[in-house]
C-alpha positions as CSV (number, residue, x, y, z in Angstrom):
1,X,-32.4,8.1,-12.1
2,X,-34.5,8.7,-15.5
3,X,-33.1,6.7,-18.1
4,X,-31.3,4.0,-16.3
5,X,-33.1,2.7,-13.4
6,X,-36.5,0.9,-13.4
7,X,-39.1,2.5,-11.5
8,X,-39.5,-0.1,-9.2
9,X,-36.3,-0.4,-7.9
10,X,-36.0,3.5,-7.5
11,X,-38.9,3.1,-5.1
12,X,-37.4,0.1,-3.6
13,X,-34.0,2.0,-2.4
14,X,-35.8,5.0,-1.4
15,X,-38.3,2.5,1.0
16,X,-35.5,0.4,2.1
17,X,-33.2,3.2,3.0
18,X,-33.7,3.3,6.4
19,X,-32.2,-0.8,6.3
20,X,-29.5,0.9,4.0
21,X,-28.3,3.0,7.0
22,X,-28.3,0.3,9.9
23,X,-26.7,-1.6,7.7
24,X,-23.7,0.6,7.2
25,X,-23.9,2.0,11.3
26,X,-23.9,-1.9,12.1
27,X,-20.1,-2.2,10.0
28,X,-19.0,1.1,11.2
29,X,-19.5,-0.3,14.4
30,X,-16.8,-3.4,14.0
31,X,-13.7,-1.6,14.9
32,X,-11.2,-2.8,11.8
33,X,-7.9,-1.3,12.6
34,X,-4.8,-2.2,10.1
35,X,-2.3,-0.9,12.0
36,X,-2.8,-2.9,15.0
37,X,-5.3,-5.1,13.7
38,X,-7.9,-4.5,16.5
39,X,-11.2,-6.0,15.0
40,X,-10.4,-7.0,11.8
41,X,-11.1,-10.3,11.4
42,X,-14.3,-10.0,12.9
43,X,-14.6,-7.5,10.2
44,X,-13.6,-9.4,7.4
45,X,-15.9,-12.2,8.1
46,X,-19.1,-9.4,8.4
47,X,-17.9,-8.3,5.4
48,X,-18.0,-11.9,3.8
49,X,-21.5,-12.4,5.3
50,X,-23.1,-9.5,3.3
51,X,-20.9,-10.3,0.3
52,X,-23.2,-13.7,0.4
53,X,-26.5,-12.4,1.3
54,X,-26.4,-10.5,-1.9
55,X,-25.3,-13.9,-3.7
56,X,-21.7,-14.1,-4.2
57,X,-19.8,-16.9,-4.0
58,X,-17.4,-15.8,-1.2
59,X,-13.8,-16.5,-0.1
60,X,-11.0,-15.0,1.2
61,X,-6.9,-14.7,0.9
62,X,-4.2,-13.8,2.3
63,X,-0.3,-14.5,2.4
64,X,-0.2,-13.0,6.1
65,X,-1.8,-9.9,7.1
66,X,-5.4,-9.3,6.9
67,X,-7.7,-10.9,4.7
68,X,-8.8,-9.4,1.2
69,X,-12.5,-10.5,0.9
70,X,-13.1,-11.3,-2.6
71,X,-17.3,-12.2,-3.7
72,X,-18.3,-13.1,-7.1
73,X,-21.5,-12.4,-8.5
74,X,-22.1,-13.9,-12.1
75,X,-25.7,-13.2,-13.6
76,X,-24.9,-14.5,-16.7
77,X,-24.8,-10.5,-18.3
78,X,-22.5,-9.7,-21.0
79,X,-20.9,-7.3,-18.6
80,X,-18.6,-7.7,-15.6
81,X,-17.1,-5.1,-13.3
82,X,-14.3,-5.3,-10.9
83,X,-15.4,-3.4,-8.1
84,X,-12.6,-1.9,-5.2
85,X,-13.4,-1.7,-1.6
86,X,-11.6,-1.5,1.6
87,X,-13.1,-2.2,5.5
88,X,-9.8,-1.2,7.2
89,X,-9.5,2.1,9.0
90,X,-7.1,4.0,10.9
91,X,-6.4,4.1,14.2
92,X,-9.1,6.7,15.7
93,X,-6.3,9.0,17.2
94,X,-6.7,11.3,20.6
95,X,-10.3,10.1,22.1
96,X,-10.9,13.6,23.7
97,X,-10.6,15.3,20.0
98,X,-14.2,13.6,19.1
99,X,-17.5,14.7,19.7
100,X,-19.1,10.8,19.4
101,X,-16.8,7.5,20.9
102,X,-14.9,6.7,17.2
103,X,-16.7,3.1,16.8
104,X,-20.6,3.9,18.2
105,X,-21.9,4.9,14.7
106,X,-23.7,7.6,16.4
107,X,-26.2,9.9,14.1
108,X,-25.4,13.7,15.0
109,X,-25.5,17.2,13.3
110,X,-23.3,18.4,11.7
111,X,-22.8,22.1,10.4
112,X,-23.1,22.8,7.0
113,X,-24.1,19.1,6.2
114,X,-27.2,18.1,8.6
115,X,-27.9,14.2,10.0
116,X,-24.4,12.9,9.7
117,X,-23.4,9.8,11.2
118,X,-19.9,10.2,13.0
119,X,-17.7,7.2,13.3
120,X,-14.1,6.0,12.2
121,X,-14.5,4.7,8.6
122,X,-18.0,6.6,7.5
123,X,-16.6,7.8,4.8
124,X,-13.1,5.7,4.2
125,X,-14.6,3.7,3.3
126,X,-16.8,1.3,5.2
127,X,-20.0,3.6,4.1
128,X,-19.6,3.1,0.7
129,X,-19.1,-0.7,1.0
130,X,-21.7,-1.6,3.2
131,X,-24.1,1.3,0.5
132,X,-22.9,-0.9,-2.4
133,X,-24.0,-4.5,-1.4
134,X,-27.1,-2.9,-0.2
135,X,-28.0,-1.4,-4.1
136,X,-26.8,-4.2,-5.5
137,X,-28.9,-6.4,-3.0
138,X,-32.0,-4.4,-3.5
139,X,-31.4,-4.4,-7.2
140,X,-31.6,-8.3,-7.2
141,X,-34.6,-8.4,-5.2
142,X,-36.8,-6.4,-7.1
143,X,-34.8,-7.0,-10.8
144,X,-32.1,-9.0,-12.9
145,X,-28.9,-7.5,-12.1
146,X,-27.7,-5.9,-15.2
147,X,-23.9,-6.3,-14.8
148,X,-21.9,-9.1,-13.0
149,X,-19.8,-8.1,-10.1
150,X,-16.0,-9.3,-9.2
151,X,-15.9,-7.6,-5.4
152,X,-13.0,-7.0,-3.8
153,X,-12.7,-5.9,-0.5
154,X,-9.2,-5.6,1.3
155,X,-8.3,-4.8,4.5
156,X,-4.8,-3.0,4.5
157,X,-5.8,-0.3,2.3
158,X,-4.1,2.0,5.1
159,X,-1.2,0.3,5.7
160,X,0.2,-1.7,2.5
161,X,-2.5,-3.4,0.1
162,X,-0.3,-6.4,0.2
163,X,-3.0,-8.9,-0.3
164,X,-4.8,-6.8,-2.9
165,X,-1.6,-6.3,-4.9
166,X,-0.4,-10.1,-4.7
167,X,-4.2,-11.4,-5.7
168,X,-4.5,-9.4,-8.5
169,X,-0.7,-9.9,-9.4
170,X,-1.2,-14.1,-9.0
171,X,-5.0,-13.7,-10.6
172,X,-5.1,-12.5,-13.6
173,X,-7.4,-14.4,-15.7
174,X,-9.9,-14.7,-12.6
175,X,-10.4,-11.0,-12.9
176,X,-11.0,-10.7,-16.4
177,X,-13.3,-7.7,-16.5
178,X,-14.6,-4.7,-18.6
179,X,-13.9,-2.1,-16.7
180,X,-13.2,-1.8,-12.3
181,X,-14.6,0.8,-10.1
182,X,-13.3,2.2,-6.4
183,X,-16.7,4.4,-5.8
184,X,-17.2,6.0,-2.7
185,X,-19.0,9.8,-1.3
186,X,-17.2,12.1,-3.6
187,X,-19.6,15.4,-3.1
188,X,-17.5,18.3,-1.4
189,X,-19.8,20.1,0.8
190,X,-21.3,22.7,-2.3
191,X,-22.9,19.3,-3.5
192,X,-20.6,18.8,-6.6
193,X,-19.7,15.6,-7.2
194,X,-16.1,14.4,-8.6
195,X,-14.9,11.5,-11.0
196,X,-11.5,10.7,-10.8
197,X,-9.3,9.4,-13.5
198,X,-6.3,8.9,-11.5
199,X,-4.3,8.6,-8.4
200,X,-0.8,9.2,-7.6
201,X,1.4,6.6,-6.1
202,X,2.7,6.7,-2.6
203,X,6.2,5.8,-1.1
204,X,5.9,5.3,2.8
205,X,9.0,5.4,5.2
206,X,10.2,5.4,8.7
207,X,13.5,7.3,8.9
208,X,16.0,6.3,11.8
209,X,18.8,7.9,13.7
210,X,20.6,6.1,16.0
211,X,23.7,6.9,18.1
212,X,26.5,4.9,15.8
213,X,30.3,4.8,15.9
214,X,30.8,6.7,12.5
215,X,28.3,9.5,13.4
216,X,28.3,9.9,17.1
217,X,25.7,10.5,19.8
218,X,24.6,8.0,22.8
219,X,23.8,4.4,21.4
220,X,22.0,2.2,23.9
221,X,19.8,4.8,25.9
222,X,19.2,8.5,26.5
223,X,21.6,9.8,28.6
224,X,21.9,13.4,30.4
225,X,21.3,16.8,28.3
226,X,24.4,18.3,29.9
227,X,26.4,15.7,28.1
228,X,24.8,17.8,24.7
229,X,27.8,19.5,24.6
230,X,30.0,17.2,23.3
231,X,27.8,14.2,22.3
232,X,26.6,14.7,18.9
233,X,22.3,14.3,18.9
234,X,21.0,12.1,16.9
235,X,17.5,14.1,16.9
236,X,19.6,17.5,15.9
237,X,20.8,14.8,12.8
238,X,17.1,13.6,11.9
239,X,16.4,16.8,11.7
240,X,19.0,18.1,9.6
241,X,18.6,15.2,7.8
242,X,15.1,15.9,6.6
243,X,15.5,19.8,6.2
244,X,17.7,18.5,3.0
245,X,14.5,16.9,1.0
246,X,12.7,20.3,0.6
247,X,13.1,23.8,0.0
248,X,11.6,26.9,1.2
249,X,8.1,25.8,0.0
250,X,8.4,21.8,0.8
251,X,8.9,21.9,-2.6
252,X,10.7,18.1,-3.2
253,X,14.5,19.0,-4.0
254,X,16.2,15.3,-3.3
255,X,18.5,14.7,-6.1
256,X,16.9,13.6,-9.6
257,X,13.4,13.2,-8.2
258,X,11.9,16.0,-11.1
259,X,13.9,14.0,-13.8
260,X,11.8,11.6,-14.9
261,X,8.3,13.2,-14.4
262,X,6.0,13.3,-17.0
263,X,4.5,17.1,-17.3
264,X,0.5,16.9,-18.2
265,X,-0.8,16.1,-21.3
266,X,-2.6,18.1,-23.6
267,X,-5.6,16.8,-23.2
268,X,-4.9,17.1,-19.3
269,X,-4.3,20.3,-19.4
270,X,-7.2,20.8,-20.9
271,X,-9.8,19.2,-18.7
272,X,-8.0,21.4,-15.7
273,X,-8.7,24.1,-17.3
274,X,-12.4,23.3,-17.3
275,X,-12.0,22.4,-13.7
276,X,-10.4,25.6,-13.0
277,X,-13.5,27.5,-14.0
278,X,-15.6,25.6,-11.5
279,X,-13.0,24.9,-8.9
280,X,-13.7,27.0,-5.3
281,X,-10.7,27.3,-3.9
282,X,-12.3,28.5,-0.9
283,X,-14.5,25.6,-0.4
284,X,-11.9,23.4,-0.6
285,X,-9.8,25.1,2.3
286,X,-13.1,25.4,4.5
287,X,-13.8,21.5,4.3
288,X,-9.8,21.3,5.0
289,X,-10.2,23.3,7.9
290,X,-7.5,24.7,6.7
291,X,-6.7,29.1,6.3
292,X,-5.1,29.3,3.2
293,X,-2.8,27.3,0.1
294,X,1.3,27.4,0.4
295,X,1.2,29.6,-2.8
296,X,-0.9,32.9,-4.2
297,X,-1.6,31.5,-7.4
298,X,-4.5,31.4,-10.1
299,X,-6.5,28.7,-9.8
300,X,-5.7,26.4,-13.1
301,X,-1.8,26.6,-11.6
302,X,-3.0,25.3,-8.3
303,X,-4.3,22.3,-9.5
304,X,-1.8,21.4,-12.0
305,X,0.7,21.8,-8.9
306,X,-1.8,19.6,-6.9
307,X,-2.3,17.2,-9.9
308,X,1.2,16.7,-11.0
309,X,3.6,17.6,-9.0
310,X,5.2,15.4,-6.4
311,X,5.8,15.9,-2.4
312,X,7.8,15.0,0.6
313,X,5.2,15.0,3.7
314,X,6.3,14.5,7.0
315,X,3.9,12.9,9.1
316,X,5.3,12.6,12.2
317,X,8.6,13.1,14.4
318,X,9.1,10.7,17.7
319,X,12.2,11.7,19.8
320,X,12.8,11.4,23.2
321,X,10.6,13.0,26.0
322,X,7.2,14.0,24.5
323,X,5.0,14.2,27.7
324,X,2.5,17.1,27.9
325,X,3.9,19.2,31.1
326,X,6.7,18.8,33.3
327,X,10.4,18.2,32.4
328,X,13.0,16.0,31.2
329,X,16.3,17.2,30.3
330,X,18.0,14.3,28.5
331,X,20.0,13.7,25.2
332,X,17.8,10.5,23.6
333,X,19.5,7.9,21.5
334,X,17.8,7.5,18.6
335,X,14.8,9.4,16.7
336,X,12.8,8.9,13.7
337,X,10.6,10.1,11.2
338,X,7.5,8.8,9.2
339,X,7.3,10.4,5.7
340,X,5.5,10.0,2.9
341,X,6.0,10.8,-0.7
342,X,3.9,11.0,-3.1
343,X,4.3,9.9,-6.5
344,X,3.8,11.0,-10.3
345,X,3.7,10.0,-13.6
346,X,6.9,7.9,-14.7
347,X,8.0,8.1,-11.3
348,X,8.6,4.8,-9.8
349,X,9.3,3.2,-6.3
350,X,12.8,1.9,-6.6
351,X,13.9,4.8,-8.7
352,X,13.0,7.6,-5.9
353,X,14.0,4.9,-3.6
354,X,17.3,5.1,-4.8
355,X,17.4,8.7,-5.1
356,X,16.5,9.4,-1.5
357,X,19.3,7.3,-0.5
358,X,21.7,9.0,-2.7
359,X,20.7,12.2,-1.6
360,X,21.1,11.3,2.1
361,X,24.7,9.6,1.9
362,X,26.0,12.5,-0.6
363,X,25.3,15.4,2.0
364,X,26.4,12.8,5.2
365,X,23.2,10.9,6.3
366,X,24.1,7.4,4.8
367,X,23.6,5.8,8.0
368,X,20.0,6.8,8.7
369,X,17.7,3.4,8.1
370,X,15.2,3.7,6.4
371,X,12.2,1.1,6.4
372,X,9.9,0.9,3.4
373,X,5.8,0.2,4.1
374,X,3.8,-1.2,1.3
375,X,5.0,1.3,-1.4
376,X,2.7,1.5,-4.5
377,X,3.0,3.3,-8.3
378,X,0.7,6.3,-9.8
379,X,-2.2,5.1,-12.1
380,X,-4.1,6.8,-14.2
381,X,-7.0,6.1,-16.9
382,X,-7.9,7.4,-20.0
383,X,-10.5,10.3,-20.1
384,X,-12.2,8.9,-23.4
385,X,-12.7,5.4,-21.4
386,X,-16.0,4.1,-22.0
387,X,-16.5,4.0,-18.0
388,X,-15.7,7.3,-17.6
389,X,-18.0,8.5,-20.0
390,X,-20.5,6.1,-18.2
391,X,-19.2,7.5,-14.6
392,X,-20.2,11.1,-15.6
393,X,-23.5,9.6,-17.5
394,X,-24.4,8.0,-14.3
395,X,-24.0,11.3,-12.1
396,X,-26.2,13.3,-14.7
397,X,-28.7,11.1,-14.9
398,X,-29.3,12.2,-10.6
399,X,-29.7,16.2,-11.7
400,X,-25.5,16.6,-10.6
401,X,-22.6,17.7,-13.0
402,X,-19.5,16.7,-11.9
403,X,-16.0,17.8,-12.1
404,X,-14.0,15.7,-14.0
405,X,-10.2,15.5,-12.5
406,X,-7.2,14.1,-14.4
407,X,-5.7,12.9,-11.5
408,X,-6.4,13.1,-7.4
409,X,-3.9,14.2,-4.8
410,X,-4.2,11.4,-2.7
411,X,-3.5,7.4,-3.5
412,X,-5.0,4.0,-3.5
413,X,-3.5,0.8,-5.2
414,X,-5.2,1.3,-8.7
415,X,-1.8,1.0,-10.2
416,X,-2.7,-2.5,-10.4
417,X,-5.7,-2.0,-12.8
418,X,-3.4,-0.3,-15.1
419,X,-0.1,-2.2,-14.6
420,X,-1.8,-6.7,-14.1
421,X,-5.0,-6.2,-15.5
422,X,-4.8,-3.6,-18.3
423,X,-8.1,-2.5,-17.6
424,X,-9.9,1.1,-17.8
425,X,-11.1,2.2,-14.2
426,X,-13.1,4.9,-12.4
427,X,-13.8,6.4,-9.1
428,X,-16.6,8.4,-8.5
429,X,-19.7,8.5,-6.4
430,X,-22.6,10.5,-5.1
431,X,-23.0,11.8,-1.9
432,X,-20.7,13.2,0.5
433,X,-18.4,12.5,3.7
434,X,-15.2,14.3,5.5
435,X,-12.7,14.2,7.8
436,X,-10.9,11.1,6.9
437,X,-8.3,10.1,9.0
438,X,-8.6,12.5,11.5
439,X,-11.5,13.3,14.3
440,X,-14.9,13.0,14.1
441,X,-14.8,11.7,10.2
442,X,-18.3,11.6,9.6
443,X,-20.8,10.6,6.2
444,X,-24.2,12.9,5.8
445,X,-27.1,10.3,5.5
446,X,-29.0,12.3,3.0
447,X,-25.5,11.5,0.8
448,X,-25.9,8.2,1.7
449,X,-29.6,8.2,0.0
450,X,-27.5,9.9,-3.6
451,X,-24.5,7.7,-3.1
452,X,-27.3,4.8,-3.3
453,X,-29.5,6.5,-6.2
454,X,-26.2,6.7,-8.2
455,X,-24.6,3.6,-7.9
456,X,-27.7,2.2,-8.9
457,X,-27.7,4.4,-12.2
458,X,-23.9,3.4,-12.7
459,X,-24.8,-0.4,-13.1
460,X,-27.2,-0.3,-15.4
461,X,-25.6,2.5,-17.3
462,X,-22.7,0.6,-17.4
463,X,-24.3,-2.1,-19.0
464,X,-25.8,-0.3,-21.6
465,X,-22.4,1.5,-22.2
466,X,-20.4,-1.5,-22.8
467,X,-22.9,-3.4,-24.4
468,X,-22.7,-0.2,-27.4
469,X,-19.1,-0.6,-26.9
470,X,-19.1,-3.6,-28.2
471,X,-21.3,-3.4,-30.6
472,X,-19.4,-1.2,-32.5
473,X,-16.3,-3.3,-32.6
474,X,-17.0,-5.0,-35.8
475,X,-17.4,-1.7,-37.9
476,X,-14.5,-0.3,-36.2
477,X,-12.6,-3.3,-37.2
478,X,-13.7,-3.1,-40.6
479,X,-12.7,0.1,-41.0
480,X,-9.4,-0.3,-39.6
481,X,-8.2,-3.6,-41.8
């Protein structure tokens, strides 16, 4: 942390650590599950609590659904940054698949990684949350706080961000800020750390298919499989529904959804081709669990197809009798789908919306329903931003070189940086954590320790970064009138 952080708050953090770690098992412990809500209250308010022992003014909102937890911390420094965080989780899945129970924080080993500790939310994100307020409260302790801080922690990251997106759409000159941040373990397991510059959007739906006078099939229960042939299925018609929106490859082929996409810059193109020559393809399928990518293709096209291209995922089918063992021959009544498709530049909700639904009544499948959950845009920040310069500053300055990406594969609601507030953002972070969303998601302790090291670097980089910023803006004027 040369160059950035005092020397007494370095020691400080490195003392306190082992309060740094029961601090984040203690919130890991608090189930807080959007989807059914198990927990998340109780989790909210825990949340709240540390949000005031660090010195924010605290409160909460919400127009139903689960609270976004908002704390304000204002030191009085020139610089304020709008900070992202999320306590919800996902629903911990099929008990028997983990090695620890999902919500006892336990500290195990794990291979390839060491002292991890395994619970639902280690590392998405409830980790990095509870690692923050503990810098940040350390940092106060032993020193001024360089930046202030406008936290905001939601709780239906996984299921909507409907809080988050109304606040910040309703708040606008609350959340006057230099720059926002959505840090969290970004290390894959070779130790290299990654700054993101942008997210693609994602379009979530359930996809019905009912028995129904125009298309056929039973329409108030299952009825017997021997009555299959001559009662049309409504599962058979989910399913050829669904074959329609890829190709081959689950390549995206629903009607007009390439039309509008913006292909990658120049200078996009250009910083993949840097990451290209440090990318490990392999590494990235072994932390997948995963044997090999859809396509045999050099590295640079790989990630401009992971960057930049959209896809239609399908998460899950439901239909019928889906007991383990045994039998059950019957023709159901109705099946659905959830899907998921993610979204590019220039692509927007109601457009591929609209599409979809085109594309289903044009081939037939106008009378599926589909239901739309918390849909959100792509964002993306500029790669000259002075926070991203300070991001990358920040991981240096901790002996790391990180990869820079253009864009990430997967989504959070940063659209609303770029779209209410108009303001550059960043996420990053030190240390590292896997298996999100699915068993045994765990966060390596010794990446706690880096994640810790660097956020503290970040602050008071950042405030030295934007200070300069400004600083310059006279001149610059000058020069430009």
């Amino acid at each position: 942390m040369a160059g950035f952080v005092p020397p007494e708050v370095t020691r400080a953090l490195e003392a306190r650590f082992p309060d740094a770690l029961e601090s984040a098992r203690r919130l890991m412990r608090q189930p807080s599950v959007s989807a059914t809500g198990e927990g998340v209250r109780e989790c909210a308010e825990m949340v709240r609590e540390m949000m005031a022992a660090l010195g924010c003014t605290t409160r909460t909102f919400e127009k139903g659904g689960h609270p976004l937890v908002i704390g304000e911390l204002d030191v009085g420094a020139p610089v304020t940054l709008l900070e992202y965080e999320m306590y919800d989780v996902q629903p911990v899945g099929d008990l028997n698949a983990w090695t620890a129970p999902p919500f006892a924080a336990e500290i195990r080993e794990v291979p390839d990684v060491g002292k991890a500790v395994i619970a639902r939310g280690s590392t998405n994100s409830k980790g990095a949350l509870a690692n923050h307020l503990f810098t940040w409260k350390t940092i106060r302790d032993i020193d001024e706080m360089p930046v202030n801080l406008k936290i905001l922690a939601e709780g239906e990251e996984e299921i909507s961000s409907a809080n988050f997106i109304e606040y910040i759409r309703t708040n606008r000159p609350a959340l006057k800020a230099d720059a926002a941040i959505a840090d969290d373990y970004s290390e894959d397991l070779r130790g290299v750390p990654t700054v993101y510059l942008g997210v693609k959007g994602c379009l979530y739906l359930t996809i019905w298919s009912r028995g129904n006078q125009k298309a056929g099939g039973p329409m108030e229960s299952e009825i017997h499989s021997s009555e299959a042939v001559w009662i049309g299925s409504p599962v058979w018609r989910l399913l050829q529904a669904l074959s329609t929106l890829v190709d081959a490859d689950q390549r995206p082929v629903v009607d007009g959804i390439w039309d509008n996409i913006v292909p990658p810059t120049k200078r996009d193109i250009a910083l993949v081709k840097e990451l290209a020559a440090k990318f490990d393809p392999a590494a990235w399928l072994k932390e997948a669990r995963t044997a090999k990518f859809k396509y045999e293709l050099p590295k640079e096209s790989l990630l401009l197809k992971y960057l930049f291209e959209p896809t239609v995922n399908l998460c899950g089918i439901y239909a019928g009798y889906i007991d383990h063992g045994g039998t059950k021959t019957v023709l159901p009544h109705e099946a659905y789908a959830k899907v998921d498709i993610r979204l590019v530049k220039n692509m927007t909700v109601e457009g591929t919306l609209r599409k979809l639904r085109a594309h289903l009544k044009k081939r037939g499948f106008g009378d599926l329903r589909i239901d739309v959950h918390g849909p959100y845009g792509p964002a993306k920040t500029d790669p000259d931003s002075w926070i991203a310069r300070v991001a990358i500053d920040a991981i240096r300055a901790n002996g790391r070189e990180p990869e820079v990406w253009p864009s990430s594969g997967g989504t959070m609601p940063a659209f609303a940086f770029d779209q209410y507030l108009k303001l550059p953002w960043v996420a990053t972070g030190l240390g590292h954590g896997s298996r999100a969303h699915a068993p045994n998601e765990y966060a390596s302790i010794e990446g706690m320790k880096r994640f810790i090291a660097g956020e503290a670097s970040l602050v008071y980089a950042a405030a030295r970064g934007a200070t300069r910023r400004r600083q310059k803006r006279p001149s610059e004027h000058r020069r430009a009138t």
